[in-house]
N, C-alpha and C positions, 0 to 999 in steps of 0.2 A: 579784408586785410589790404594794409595801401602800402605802397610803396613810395618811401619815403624819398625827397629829394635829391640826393646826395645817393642813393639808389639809381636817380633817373638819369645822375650826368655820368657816373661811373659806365652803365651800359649803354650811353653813347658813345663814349672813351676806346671799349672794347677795341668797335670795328675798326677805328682808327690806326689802335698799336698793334694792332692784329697786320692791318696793311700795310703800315711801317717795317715791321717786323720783317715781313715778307721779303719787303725793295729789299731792305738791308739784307735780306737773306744772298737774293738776287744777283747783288751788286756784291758781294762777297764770293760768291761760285766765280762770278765774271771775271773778276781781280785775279781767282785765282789758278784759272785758266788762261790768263793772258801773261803773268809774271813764269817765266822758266823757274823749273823746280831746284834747282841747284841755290838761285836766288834766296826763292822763299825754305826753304830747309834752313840755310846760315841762318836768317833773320832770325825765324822759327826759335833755331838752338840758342840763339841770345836771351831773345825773348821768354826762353820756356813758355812755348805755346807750340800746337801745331802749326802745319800750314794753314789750315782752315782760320785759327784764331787768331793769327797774325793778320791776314786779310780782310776778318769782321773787326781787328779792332781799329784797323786803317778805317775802314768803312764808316764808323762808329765815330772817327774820331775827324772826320772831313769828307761828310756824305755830300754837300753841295761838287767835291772835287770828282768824289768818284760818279756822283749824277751826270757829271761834265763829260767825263771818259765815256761813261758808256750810252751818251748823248746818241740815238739812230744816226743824226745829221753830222758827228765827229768822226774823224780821223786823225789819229795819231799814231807817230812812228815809238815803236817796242824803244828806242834808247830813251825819249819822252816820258814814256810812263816809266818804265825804270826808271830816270833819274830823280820821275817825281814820288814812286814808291819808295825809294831807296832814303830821299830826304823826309819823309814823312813818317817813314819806322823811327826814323834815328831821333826827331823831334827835336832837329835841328833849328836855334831860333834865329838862325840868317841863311836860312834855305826859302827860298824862292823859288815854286813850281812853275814849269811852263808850263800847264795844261788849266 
């Protein structure tokens, strides 16, 4: 029995979004341990989403920004990420993140 092509690039695929998957997992706990809960609830209640989904969907939807944030060699100040969390839920298209 052989296994066909389209077989062999699929489970190479796997590992990939398997470790994708993950960062994104990662970089979502992070997000949502660094935004104050008061924050993420409001978004949350707009969004009809938890807190957790609000965060994976920021994540999801500008993973180079949040790789940035939780860069080892970054530092930023909580009003920074806030203002850039805050304009990123909103999907405001004249917001300009500092981070």
């Amino acid at each position: 029995m052989s296994i066909c092509a389209d077989d062999c690039k699929s489970m190479k695929q796997k590992p990939l979004k398997q470790l994708r998957m993950e960062q994104i997992t990662e970089l979502a706990d992070a997000l949502r341990n660094t935004i104050p809960n008061g924050i993420l609830e409001h978004y949350a209640e707009q969004q009809r989403l938890t807190t957790y989904g609000v965060c994976g969907m920021v994540v999801l939807n500008h993973l180079d920004w949040a790789e940035r944030l939780f860069n080892d060699n970054s530092l930023f100040s909580l009003e920074d990420i806030m203002h850039d969390f805050v304009g990123l839920v909103s999907n405001d298209s004249q917001f300009i993140p500092r981070i």
